[in-house]
N, C-alpha and C positions, 0 to 999 in steps of 0.2 A: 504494500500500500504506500503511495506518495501522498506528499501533503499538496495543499492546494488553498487559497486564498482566492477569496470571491469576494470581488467589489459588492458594495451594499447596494448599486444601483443591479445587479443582477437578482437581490431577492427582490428586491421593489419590483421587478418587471415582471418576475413571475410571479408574484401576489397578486397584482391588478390585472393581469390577464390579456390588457386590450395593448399593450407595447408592441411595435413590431417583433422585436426579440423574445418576445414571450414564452414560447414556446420551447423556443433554444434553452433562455433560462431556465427553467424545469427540469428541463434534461439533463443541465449541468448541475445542477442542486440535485437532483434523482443519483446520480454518480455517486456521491458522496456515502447519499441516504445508503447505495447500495454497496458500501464500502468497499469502493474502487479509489478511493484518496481519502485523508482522513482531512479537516477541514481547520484552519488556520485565520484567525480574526482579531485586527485589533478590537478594542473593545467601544472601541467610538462607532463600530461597523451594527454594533446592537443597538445604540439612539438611533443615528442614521436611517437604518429600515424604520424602527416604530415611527419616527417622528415623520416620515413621509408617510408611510402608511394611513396613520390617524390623518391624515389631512387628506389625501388622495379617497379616501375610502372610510374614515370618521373610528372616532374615539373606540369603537368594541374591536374592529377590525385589526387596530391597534394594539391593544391588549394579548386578543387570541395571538397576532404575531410575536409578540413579545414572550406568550409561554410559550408556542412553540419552541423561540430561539434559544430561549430560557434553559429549557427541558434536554436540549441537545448539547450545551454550554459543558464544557468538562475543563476544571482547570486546574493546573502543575503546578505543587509547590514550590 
């Protein structure tokens, strides 16, 4: 497994759905999910998605992304 870092603007595009890229992004975030790279984030990358999110798409939508990212978040002493 490689690591792999993804712009926050690629979760934003797969959560709203209507991006050109959208689809692409998925895919590239499915990779991960399907632990084919394991996934590398600064942590300004977790505001970044909520704070567009909540705005693109309103405060709950928000939230759910936030555990989502939450939930997957694993971190090194």
């Amino acid at each position: 497994m490689k690591p792999i870092c993804i712009d926050a603007n690629v979760f934003i595009a797969s959560t709203k759905g209507d991006e050109t890229y959208s689809s692409d992004c998925r895919r590239v975030i499915q990779t991960v999910a399907d632990g084919k790279f394991y996934l590398i984030e600064p942590t300004i990358c977790l505001t970044e998605v909520i704070r567009n999110i909540s705005r693109y798409l309103g405060m709950e939508a928000g939230k759910i992304q936030e555990n989502n990212l939450r939930s997957t978040e694993e971190c090194s002493p």
